[in-house]
N, C-alpha and C positions, 0 to 999 in steps of 0.2 A: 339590524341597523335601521334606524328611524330616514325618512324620507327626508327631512333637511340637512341630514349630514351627509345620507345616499349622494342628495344633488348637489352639497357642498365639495365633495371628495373629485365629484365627476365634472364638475366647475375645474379646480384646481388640475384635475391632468388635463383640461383643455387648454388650461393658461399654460402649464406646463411644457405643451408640443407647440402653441404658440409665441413664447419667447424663442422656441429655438427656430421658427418660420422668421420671425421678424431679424434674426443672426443670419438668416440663410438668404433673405432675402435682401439684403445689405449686399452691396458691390464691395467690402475689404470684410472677411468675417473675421480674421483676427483685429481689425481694428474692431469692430462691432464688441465682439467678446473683450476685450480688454477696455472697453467705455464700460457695457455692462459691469465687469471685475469690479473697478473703480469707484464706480457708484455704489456697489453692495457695501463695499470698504467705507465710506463715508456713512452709511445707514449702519454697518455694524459699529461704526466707533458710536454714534447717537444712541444704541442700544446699550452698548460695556459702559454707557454712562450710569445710566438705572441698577447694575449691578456689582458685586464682588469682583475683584482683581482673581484669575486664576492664582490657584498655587501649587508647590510641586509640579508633580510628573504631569499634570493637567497639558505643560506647556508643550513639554514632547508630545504631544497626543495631536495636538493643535499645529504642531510643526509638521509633522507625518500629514494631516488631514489636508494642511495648505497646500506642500505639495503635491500629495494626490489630485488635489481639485486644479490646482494648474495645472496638472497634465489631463486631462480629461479634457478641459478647457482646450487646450492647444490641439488634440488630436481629433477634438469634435470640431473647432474650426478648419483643420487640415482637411477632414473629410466630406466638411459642406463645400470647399471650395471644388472638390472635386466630382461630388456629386446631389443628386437633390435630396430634400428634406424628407420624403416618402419613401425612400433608398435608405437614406444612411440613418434617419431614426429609429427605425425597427429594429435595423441590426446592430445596433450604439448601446440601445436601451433592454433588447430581449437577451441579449448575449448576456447583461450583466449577471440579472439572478441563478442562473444557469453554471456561471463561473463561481459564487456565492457557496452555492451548493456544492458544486464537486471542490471549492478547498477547506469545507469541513470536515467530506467525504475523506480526502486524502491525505490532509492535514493536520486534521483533528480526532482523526477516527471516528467521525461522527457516522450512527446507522442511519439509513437511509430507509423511508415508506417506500412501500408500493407506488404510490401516487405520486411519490417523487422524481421514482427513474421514470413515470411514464411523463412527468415534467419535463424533465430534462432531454425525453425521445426527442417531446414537440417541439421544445423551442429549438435544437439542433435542427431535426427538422425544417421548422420553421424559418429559419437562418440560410440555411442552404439553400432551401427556395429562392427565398430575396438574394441574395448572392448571386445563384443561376441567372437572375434578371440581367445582373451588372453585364455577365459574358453574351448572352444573348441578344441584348439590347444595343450593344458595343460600348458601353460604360468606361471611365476609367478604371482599370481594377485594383489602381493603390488606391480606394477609397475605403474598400474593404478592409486593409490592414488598419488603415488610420480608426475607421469605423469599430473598430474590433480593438485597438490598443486603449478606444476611451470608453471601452466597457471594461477593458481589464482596470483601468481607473475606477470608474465607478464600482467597479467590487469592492474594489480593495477602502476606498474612502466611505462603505458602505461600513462595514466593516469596522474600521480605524473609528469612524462618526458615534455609532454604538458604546463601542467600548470607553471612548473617552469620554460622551457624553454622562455615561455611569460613573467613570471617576472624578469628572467634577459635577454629580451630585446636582446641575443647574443645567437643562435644556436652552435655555434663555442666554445664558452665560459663556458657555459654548459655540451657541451659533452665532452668537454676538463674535466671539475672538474669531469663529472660524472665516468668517467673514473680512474679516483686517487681515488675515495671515492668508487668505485663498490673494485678494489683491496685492499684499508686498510680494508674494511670491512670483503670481504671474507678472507683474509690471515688471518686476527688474526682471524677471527672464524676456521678456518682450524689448525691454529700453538694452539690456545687452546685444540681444540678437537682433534688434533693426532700428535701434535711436528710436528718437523723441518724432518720428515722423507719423505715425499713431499717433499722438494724442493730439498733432496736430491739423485742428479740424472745424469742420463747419460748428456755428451751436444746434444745427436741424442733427446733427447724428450723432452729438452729444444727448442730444436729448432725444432720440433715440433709442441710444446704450442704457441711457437711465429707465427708461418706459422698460428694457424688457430686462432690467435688474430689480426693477417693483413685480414686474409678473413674477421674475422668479421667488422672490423675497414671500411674496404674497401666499405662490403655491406652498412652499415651504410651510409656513405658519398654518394654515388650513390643513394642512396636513396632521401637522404635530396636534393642536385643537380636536382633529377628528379622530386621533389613535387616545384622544382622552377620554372620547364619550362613545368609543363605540370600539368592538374587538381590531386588534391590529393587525390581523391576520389577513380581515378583509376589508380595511381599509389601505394597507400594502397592495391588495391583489387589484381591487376596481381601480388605485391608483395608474394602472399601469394598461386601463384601457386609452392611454396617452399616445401608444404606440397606432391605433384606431384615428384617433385624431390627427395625429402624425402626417396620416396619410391620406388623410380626406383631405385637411388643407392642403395638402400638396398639389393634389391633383385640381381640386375644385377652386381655392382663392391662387395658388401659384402657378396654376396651368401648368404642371409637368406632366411629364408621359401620363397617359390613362393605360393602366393596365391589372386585370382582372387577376394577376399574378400575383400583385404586390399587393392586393387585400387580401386573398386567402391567403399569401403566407403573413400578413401582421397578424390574423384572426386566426392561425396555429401558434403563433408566437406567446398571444395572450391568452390563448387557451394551458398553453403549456404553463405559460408564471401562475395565473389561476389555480392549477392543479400544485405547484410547487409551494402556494404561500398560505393557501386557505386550507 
């Protein structure tokens, strides 16, 4: 990997764990997250403009993908409300691949490397660590569940994302609709479950919601750009030194707990996806 995509990749998981500081640090994160949604939504329709309309089964794939992303959404909001961003990123974000893994494993009958089950040791490992903090710390401990149900999201829209993006044949195209369909989905689950009192709000946290819907837009695109000019295997794996990041900002721009715990277990956590993706 050449050194400008090296620092292009490790840019993008910085902005990565920093949209999700800038949701944690918001006093409502489901309003946060559902400005974010909204804005993507408005930037994916400005993109589906430049391209083809899906066709066929494209659109189930898309409907699947929405709502996975709404729930992710919703459960990573549930979980910063309960706990901080140093906590619940590492175990949100390392649990995913980990899950990835063992439903090919058990799913698909996929064989598994060597290097893979000792992936999979670490980031459990790794998990458990961070967890242990929650009970010892005296944390809330439904944060962990919430924390843990939006990595079983992000497996599964890992996943669902892949595969559709293959059947419509247009990366562009895809993340363009995916984008419209992650926001009708979460808004009207959000306008069901608590009205229009979300969206109504200052223009500072509107504009806000939109700053960390361009981070995420952004890290996205850099992403995809770097799995073009350089292997994906280890532009997936350094992507996920996010979890590192996670938790510096936490402790160092959000002042949350300092604890020598919650680095050695993010730094097993990426040791482990490391060893699972590269």
């Amino acid at each position: 990997m050449e050194t400008p995509v090296f620092l292009a990749v490790l840019f993008a998981a910085f902005l990565h764990a920093s949209w999700n500081a800038v949701i944690r640090a918001g006093g409502n994160r489901f309003q946060g997250m559902l400005l974010l949604t909204v804005s993507q939504g408005f930037m994916g329709l400005v993109m589906a403009a430049f391209v083809p309309l899906p066709s066929g089964e494209v659109w189930l794939w898309l409907l699947a993908s929405g709502v996975l992303h709404s729930g992710y959404k919703m459960f990573l909001a549930a979980a910063y409300k309960h706990g901080d961003l140093s906590r619940v990123y590492p175990i949100a974000r390392g649990a995913a691949p980990m899950i990835v893994v063992l439903a090919g494993f058990f799913l698909l009958s996929e064989t598994l490397a060597a290097k893979e089950y000792a992936g999979i040791a670490l980031i459990g490992f790794g998990v458990i660590l961070m967890a242990r903090g929650v009970f010892s710390s005296g944390e809330a401990r439904v944060l962990l569940w919430f924390a843990l149900g939006s990595a079983l999201c992000t497996a599964g829209y890992s996943m669902v994302d892949g595969l559709g993006a293959r059947v419509a044949g247009s990366a562009t195209q895809f993340t363009a609709w995916l984008f419209i369909f992650d926001a009708l989905v979460f808004s009207t689950a959000t306008l069901a479950t608590s009205g229009t009192r979300h969206l109504k709000t200052t223009p500072k946290n509107w504009l806000i919601g939109s700053f960390a819907g361009a981070l995420s837009l952004i890290t996205y695109w850099i992403a995809v750009w770097a799995m073009t000019v350089a292997p994906i295997a280890l532009v997936t794996a350094l992507r996920e030194t996010s979890v590192l990041f996670a938790v510096l900002i936490g402790v160092f721009w959000m002042k949350e707990r300092a604890d020598i715990g919650k680095l050695l277990a993010a730094i097993v956590i990426v040791a482990g996806i490391v060893l699972i993706r590269v």
